[in-house]
N, C-alpha and C positions, 0 to 999 in steps of 0.2 A: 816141053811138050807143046807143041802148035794147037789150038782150038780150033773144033772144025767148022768158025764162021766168024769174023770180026767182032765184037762188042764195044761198044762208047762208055766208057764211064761206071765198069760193072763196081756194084758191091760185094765183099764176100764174105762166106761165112764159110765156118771148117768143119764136116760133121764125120769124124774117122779120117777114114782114105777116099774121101772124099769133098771134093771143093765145089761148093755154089756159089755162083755168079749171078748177081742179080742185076740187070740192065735196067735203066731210067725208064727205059722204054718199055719194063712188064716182061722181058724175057728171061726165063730163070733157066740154069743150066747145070746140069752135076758134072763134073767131071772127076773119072777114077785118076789119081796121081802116085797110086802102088805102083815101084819100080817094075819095067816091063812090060806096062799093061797094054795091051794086044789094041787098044781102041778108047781115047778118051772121052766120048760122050757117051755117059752112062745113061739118058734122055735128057730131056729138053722139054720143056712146058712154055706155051704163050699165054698170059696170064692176060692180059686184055687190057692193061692197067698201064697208065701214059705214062704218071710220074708216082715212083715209089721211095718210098721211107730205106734206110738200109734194113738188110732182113736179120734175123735174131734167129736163135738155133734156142727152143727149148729145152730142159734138162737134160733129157734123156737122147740127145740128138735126131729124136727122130720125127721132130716135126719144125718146119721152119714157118716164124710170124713175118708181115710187113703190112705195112701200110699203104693205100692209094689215096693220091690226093682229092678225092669225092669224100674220103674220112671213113671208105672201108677198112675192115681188118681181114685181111687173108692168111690161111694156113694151108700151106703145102706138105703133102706128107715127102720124107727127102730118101727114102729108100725107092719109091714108087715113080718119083714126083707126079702126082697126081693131088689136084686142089680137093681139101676134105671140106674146106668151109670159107665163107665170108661172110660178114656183118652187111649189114643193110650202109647207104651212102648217107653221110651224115653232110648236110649242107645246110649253110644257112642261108634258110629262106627259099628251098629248092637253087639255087643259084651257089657256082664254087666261087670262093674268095682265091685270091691271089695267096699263093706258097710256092716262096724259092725255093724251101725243105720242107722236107716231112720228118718230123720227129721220127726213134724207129721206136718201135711197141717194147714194151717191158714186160716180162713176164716174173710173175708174183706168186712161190706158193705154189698153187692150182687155176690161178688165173692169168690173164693176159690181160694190160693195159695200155689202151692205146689214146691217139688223140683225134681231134678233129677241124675243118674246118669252121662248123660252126661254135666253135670254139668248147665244145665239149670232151669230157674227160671221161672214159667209159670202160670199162671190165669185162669180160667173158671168160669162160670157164675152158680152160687150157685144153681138158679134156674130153670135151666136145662139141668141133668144129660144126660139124653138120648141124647144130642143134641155133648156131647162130642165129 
């Protein structure tokens, strides 16, 4: 199945009949991969985010975590793709440190943990983004 736009270096996650591509670049992409399907871009989201962590499919597949390297945490809902939340940008000293990677977030339980540049280690509550 051809994607209907080039991508550099996606990461993926699986969530059903469903494949997400995450782009270095912030470009997150579903694509349906059910035999037959009439149309592979089930939508597409630009996330705004330069360099991302790879992304994580929470329990129940229906929300996807990652990281930006300012030391947000982002959640994508993966049925909708529409962003429910992100964390505030964790920098040290107002100023980004140099990262080759970004770790990718963990999700714990009921929580999500993620990392940062300013070398912080921090938790939010899985179940709601918006509240970030």
């Amino acid at each position: 199945m051809a994607l209907p736009f080039r991508m550099y270096g996606p990461s993926v996650a699986v969530a059903g009949d469903t494949v997400l591509l995450l782009e270095r670049g912030g470009t997150l992409l579903a694509v349906d991969v059910r035999p037959g399907a009439k149309k592979a871009e089930r939508w597409r989201l630009e996330t705004a985010v330069g360099l991302t962590s790879a992304p994580v499919l929470g329990p129940d597949g229906g929300r996807l975590y990652f990281s930006a390297a300012d030391g947000r945490l982002l959640a994508v809902d993966t049925a909708r793709g529409t962003l429910l939340g992100q964390t505030r940008p964790r920098l040290r000293d107002g100023r980004l440190g140099h990262a080759s990677s970004l770790p990718a977030p963990v999700v714990v339980g009921g929580s999500v943990v993620g990392t940062a540049p300013d070398g912080s280690v921090f938790a939010v509550d899985a179940d709601d983004p918006a509240r970030w």
